[in-house]
C-alpha positions as CSV (number, residue, x, y, z in Angstrom):
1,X,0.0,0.0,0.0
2,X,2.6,2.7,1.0
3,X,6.3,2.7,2.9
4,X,7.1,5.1,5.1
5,X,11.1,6.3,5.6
6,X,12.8,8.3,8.7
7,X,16.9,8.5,8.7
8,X,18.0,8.1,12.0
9,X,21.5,9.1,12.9
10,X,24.0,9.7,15.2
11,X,28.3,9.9,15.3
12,X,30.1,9.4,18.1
13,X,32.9,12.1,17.0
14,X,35.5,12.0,19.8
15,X,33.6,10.7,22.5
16,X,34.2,7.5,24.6
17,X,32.1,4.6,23.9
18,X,33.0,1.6,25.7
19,X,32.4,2.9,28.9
20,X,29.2,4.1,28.0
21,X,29.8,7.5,28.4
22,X,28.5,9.1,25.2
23,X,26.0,11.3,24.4
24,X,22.6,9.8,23.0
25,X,21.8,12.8,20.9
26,X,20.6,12.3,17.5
27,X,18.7,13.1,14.0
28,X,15.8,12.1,12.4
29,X,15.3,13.4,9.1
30,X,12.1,12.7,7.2
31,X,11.4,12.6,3.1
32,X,10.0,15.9,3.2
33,X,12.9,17.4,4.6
34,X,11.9,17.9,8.4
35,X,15.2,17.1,10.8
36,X,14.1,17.0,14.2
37,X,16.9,16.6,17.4
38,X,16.8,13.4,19.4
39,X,17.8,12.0,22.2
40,X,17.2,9.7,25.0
41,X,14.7,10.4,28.0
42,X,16.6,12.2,30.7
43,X,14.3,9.6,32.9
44,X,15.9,6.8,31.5
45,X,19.4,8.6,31.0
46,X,20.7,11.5,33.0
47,X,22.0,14.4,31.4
48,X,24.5,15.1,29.6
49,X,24.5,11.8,28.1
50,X,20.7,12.4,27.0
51,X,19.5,15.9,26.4
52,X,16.5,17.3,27.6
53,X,15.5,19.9,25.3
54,X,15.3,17.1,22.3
55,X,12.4,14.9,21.6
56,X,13.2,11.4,22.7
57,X,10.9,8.3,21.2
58,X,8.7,7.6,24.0
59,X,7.4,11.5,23.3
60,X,7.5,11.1,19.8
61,X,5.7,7.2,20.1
62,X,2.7,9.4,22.3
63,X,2.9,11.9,19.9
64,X,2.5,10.1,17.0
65,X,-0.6,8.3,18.5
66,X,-2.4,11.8,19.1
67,X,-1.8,13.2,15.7
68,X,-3.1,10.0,14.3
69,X,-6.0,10.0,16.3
70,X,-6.5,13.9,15.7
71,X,-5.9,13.8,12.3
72,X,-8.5,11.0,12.0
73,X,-11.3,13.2,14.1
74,X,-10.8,16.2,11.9
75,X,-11.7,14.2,8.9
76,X,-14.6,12.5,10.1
77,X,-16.0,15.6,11.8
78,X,-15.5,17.4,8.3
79,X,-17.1,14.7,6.7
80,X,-20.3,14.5,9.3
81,X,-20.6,18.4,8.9
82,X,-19.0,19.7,11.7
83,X,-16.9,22.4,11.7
84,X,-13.6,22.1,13.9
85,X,-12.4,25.6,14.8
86,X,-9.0,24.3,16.9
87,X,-8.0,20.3,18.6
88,X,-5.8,20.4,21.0
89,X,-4.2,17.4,23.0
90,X,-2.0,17.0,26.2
91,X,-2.1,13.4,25.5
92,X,0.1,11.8,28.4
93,X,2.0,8.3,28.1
94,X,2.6,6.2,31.0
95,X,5.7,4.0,31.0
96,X,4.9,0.7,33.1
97,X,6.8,-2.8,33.6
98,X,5.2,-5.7,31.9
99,X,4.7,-9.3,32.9
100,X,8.1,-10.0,32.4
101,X,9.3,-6.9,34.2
102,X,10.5,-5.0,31.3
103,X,9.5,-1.3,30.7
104,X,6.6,-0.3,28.3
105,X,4.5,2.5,27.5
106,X,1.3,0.3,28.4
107,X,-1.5,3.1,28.3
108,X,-1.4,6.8,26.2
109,X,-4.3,8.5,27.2
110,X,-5.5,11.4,24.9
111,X,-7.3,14.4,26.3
112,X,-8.4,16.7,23.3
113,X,-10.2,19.9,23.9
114,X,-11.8,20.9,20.8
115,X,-13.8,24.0,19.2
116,X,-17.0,23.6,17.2
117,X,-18.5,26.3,15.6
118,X,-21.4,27.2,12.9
119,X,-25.2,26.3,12.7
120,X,-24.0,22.1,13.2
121,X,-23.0,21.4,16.7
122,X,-22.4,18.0,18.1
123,X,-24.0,16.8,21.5
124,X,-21.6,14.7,23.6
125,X,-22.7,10.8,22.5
126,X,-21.8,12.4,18.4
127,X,-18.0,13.5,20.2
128,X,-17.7,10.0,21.5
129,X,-18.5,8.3,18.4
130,X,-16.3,10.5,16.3
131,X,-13.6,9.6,18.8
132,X,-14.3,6.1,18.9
133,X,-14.6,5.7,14.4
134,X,-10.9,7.7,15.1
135,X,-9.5,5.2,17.5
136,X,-11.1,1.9,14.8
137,X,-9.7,3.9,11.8
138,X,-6.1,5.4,13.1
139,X,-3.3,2.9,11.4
140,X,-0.9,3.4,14.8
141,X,-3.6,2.2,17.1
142,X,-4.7,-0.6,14.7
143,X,0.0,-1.4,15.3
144,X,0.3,-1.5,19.0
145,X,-0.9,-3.2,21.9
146,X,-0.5,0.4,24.2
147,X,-4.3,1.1,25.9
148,X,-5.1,4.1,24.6
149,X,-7.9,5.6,25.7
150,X,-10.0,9.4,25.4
151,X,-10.4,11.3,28.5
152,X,-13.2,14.3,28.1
């Protein structure tokens, strides 16, 4: 159907690596020329070896499940005649231990606040549906085994 690229790289230039002692900072570049800093979670890694300021992949893994979700919403809204005036989400992912005892972002839970305007406004059971044809349709959710659940 479709392939999806991301260059991830990083150099360890002139620092130590045996010891561990390097830095985890790193690219990722994208086919449409986006090159976003990353790093490791400076609550997995202290700093400086991981840098705070630069997205790490459990942000980016949380991140990606909102704007598929969102991005899924707008488009069903749009298509039930609703107009969305702004989405926002302060979707939160928590990192648990599994069965085994090995880390794992087990639940993402997505709190969108979103603005309807014009003469078509949807009641709270047409918000929940919307959010739950986004959560059955959104490719990312349909690829992991992470809860994710809507809070209103």
């Amino acid at each position: 159907m479709s392939t999806h690229t991301a260059t991830v790289e990083w150099s360890r230039g002139a620092q130590p690596f045996l010891d561990h002692n390097y830095s985890r900072a790193h690219t990722w570049a994208f086919d449409g020329g986006a090159l976003i800093e990353a790093s490791s979670s400076p609550q997995v890694l202290r700093e400086p070896l991981s840098v705070p300021a630069h997205v790490d992949p459990e942000e980016a893994y949380v991140a990606a499940l909102s704007s598929c979700h969102m991005l899924w919403f707008l488009s069903i809204a749009a298509a039930e005649g609703y107009r969305v005036d702004s989405y926002r989400d302060e979707a939160v992912g928590h990192m648990t231990r599994n069965e085994t005892g090995r880390h794992w972002i087990s639940r993402v839970e997505l709190q969108p606040r979103i603005i309807f305007s014009g003469a078509k406004l949807p009641d709270a059971a047409a918000i929940a549906r919307m959010h739950h044809s986004a959560h059955e349709k959104c490719f990312l959710a349909n690829s992991v085994r992470t809860e994710i659940v809507v809070r209103d």
